[in-house]
C-alpha positions in Angstrom: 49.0 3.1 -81.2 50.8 3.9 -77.6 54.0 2.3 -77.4 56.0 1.6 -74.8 59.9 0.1 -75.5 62.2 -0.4 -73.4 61.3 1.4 -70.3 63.7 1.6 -67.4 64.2 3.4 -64.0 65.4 3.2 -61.1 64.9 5.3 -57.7 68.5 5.3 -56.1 70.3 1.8 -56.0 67.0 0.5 -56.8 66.0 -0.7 -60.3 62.2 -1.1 -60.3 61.7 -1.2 -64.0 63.7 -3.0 -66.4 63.1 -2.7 -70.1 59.3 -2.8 -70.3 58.0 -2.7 -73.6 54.1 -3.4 -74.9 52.0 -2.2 -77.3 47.9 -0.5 -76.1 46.2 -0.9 -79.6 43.3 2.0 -80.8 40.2 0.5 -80.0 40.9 -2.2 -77.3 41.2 -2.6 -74.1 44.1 -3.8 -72.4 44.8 -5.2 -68.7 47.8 -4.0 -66.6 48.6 -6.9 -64.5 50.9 -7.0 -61.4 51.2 -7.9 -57.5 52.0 -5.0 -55.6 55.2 -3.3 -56.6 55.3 -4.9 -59.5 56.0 -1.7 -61.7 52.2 -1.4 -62.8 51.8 2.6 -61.5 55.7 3.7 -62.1 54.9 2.4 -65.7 51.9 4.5 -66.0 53.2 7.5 -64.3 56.1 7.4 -67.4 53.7 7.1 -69.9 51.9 9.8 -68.6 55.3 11.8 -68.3 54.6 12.2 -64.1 57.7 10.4 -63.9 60.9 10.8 -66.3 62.4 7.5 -67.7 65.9 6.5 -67.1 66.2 4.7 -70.5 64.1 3.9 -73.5 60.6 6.2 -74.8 56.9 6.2 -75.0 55.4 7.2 -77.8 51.6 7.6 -79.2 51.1 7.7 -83.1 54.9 7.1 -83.3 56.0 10.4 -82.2 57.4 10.6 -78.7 55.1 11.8 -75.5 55.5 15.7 -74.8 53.9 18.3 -73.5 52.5 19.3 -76.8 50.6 15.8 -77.1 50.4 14.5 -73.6 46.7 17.0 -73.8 45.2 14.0 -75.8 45.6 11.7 -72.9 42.8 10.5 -70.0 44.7 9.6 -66.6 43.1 8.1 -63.7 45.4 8.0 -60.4 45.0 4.9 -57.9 44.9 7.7 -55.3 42.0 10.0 -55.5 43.1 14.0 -56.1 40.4 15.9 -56.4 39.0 18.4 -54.2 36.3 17.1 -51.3 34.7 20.2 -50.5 34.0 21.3 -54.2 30.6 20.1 -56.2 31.6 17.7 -58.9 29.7 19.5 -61.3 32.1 22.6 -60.6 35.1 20.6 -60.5 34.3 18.7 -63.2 33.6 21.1 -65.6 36.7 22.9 -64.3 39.2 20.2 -65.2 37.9 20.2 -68.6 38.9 24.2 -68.8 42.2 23.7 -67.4 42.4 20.8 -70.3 41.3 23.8 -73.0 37.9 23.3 -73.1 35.5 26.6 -73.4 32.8 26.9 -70.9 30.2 25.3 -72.9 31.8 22.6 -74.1 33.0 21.6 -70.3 30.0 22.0 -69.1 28.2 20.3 -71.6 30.6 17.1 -71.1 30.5 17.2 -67.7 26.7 17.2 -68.0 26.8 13.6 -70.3 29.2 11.9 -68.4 27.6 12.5 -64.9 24.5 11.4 -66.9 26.2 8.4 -68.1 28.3 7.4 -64.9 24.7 8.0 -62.8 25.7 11.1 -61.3 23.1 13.6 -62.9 21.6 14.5 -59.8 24.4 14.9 -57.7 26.1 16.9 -59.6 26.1 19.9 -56.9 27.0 18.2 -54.5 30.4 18.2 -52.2 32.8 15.5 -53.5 33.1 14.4 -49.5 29.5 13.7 -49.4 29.5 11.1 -51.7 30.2 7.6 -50.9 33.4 6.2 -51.9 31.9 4.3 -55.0 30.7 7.5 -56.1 33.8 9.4 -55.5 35.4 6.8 -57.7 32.9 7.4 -60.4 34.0 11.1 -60.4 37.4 10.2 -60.7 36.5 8.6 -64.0 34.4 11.4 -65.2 37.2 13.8 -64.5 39.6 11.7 -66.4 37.4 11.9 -69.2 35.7 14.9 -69.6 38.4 16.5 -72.3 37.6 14.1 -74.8 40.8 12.2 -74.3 42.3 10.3 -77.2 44.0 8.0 -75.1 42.6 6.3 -71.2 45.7 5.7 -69.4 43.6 4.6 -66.0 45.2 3.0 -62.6 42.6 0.6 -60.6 39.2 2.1 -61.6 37.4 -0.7 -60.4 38.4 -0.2 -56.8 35.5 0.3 -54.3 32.7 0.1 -57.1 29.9 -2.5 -56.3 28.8 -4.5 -58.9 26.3 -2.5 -61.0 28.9 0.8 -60.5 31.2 -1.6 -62.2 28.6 -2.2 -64.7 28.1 1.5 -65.7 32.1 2.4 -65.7 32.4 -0.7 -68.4 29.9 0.8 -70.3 31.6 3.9 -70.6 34.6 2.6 -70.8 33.7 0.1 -74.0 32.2 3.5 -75.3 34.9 5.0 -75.7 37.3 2.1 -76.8 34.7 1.5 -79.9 35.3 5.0 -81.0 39.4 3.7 -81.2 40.7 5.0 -78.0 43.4 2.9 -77.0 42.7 2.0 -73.1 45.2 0.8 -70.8 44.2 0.3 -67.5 45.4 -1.9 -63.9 43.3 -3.9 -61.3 43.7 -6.8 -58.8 40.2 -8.1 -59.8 41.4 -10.7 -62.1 38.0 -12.1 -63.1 36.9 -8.8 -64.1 40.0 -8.0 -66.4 38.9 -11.3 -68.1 35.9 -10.4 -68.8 36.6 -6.6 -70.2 40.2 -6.9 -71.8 41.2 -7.4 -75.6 44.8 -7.8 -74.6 47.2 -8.7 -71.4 50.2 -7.0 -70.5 51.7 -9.0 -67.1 54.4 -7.2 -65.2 56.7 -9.2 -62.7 59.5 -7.6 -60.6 59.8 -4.5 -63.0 59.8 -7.0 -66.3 57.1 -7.8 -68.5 56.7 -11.7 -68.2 53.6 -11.8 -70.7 52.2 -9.4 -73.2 49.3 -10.3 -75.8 46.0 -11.0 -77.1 43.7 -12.8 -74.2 42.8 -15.8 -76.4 46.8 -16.2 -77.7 47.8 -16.2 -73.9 45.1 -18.5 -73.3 46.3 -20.8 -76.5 50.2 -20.1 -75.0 49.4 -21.2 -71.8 46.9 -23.8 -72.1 48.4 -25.8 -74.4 49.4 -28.6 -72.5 46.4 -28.9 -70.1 43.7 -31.5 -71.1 40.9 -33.1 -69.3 39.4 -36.4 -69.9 36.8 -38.5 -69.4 36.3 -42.5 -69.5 34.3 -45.2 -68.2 36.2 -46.6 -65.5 39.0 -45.3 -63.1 41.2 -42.7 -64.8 44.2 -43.4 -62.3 46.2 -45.0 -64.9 47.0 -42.0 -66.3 49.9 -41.6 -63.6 51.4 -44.2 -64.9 52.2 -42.5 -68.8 55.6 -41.5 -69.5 55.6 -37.3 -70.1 52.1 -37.0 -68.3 51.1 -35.3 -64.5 47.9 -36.0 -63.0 46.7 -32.4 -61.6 43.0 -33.6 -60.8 41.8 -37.1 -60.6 37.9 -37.5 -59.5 37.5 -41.3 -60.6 36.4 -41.5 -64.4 37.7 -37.6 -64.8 41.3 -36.4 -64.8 43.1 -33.4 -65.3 46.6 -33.6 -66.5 49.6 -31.7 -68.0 51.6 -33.0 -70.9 55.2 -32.6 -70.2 57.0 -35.0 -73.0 54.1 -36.7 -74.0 51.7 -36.5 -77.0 48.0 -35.3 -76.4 47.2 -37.6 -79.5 48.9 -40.6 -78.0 47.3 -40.4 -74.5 44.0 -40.2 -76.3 45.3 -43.5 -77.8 45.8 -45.1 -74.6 42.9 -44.2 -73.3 40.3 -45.6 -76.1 42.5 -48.8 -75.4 41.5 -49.2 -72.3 37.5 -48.7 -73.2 35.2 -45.6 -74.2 36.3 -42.2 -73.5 33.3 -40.0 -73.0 35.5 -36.6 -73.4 38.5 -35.7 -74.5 39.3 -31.4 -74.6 42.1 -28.7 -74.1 41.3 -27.2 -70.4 41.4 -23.2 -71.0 43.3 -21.3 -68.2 41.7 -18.8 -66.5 43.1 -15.5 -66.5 44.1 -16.0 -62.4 45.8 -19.0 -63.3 48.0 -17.2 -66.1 49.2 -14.6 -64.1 49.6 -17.5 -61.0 52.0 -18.8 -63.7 53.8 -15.9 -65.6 54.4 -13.3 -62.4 
């Protein structure tokens, strides 16, 4: 397991990270989430050990990050670094060497994952003649090619169309199933909803939500219900400990802030048949509207 406890740092009078501490399980994959300057990159640049930490430690397998163990890790910048006028294969394969690899074995995983990330036959080409989609897709490829035992990777969504996005998650869920813990960011909310095992929400240098994406839906869903009845549902403003967030004649939407769910089920069936009565499950947008 990657841990991160405590995490602080600052850059002059300026403290942009104040004890951040989460957990990336082996095997799943968990969503950064932050606005901008939110802490999301400085976070992953400690982990990575780009950055130093002011206070508190990162460590995988319970053993602190060094430069003897930081070889097992996969990162992926936000800003692209590799080399335009180089062929990916080339550069590719490189990477791998400069991560220990022998020749064959670089060039044999630089091979697969331009196969797998539907780059096979561009492989000699320049990186600047490829279109920024594909460019990304390189990005991933390079973070990968050493056989990292960790994926520490910063907006690898960005600039992917839809079926790119399709072919990274593939990968990606590839190599989470064989227990790599994978810790990655991205604004594109929906999709981290769709991919992620676990949520880690960052706030003004703080984490403001960490956890499983079904116990942050239970934690902050818990008081939403919508309901359903055979006549107006406006008297629901009315009851003590309840807000109307929706009201569409028979349907509601409300928040419970004193009351009991159980009781305004009551008062409803009082008042005549109620068609439907269920928790409403946040989405993932709204969760981080509420936490951040």
């Amino acid at each position: 397991m990657l841990t991160v406890t405590a995490i602080s740092r600052s850059f002059g009078d300026h403290q942009v990270l104040h004890d951040v501490s989460f957990d990336v399980k082996p095997g799943r994959m968990t969503g950064f989430l932050g606005a901008n300057g939110s802490g999301k990159t400085t976070t992953m640049r400690i982990v990575l050990g780009v950055l130093g930490a002011h206070g508190g430690e990162v460590r995988w397998r319970g053993e602190r990050i060094t430069a003897a163990n930081r070889p097992q890790f996969g990162y992926m910048p936000e800003e692209r670094g590799l080399y335009p006028k180089m062929a990916i294969g080339e550069q590719v394969g490189w990477l791998g060497r400069l991560h220990g690899l022998d020749r064959a074995t670089a060039r044999a995983n630089t091979d697969r994952l331009l196969d797998q990330l539907g780059l096979a036959e561009r492989s000699g080409d320049l990186l600047e003649a490829l279109s920024l989609g594909n460019q990304q897709r390189v990005q991933i490829a390079a973070a990968l090619v050493h056989d990292p035992e960790v994926l520490v990777l910063d907006e690898p969504f960005s600039g992917l169309d839809p079926l790119a996005v399709e072919v990274v998650l593939d990968v990606l869920r590839a190599r989470a199933a064989r227990g790599a813990p994978v810790l990655f960011s991205s604004h594109q909310l929906a999709l981290v909803e769709q991919l992620c095992d676990d949520v880690v929400i960052i706030s003004k240098g703080r984490v403001t939500a960490a956890g499983s994406r079904d116990e942050l839906r239970a934690r902050y869903g818990a008081r939403r219900f919508e309901v359903v009845v055979d006549t107006d549902a406006g008297w629901l403003r009315d009851v003590p400990g309840v807000r109307v967030v929706d009201l569409d004649g028979p349907r509601a939407v409300f928040e419970l802030d004193t009351a009991d769910d159980q009781d305004v089920l009551r008062a409803a069936l009082d008042r005549g048949a109620v068609r439907s009565f269920t928790p409403v499950v946040p989405t993932l947008d709204e969760i981080f509207k509420e936490a951040a």
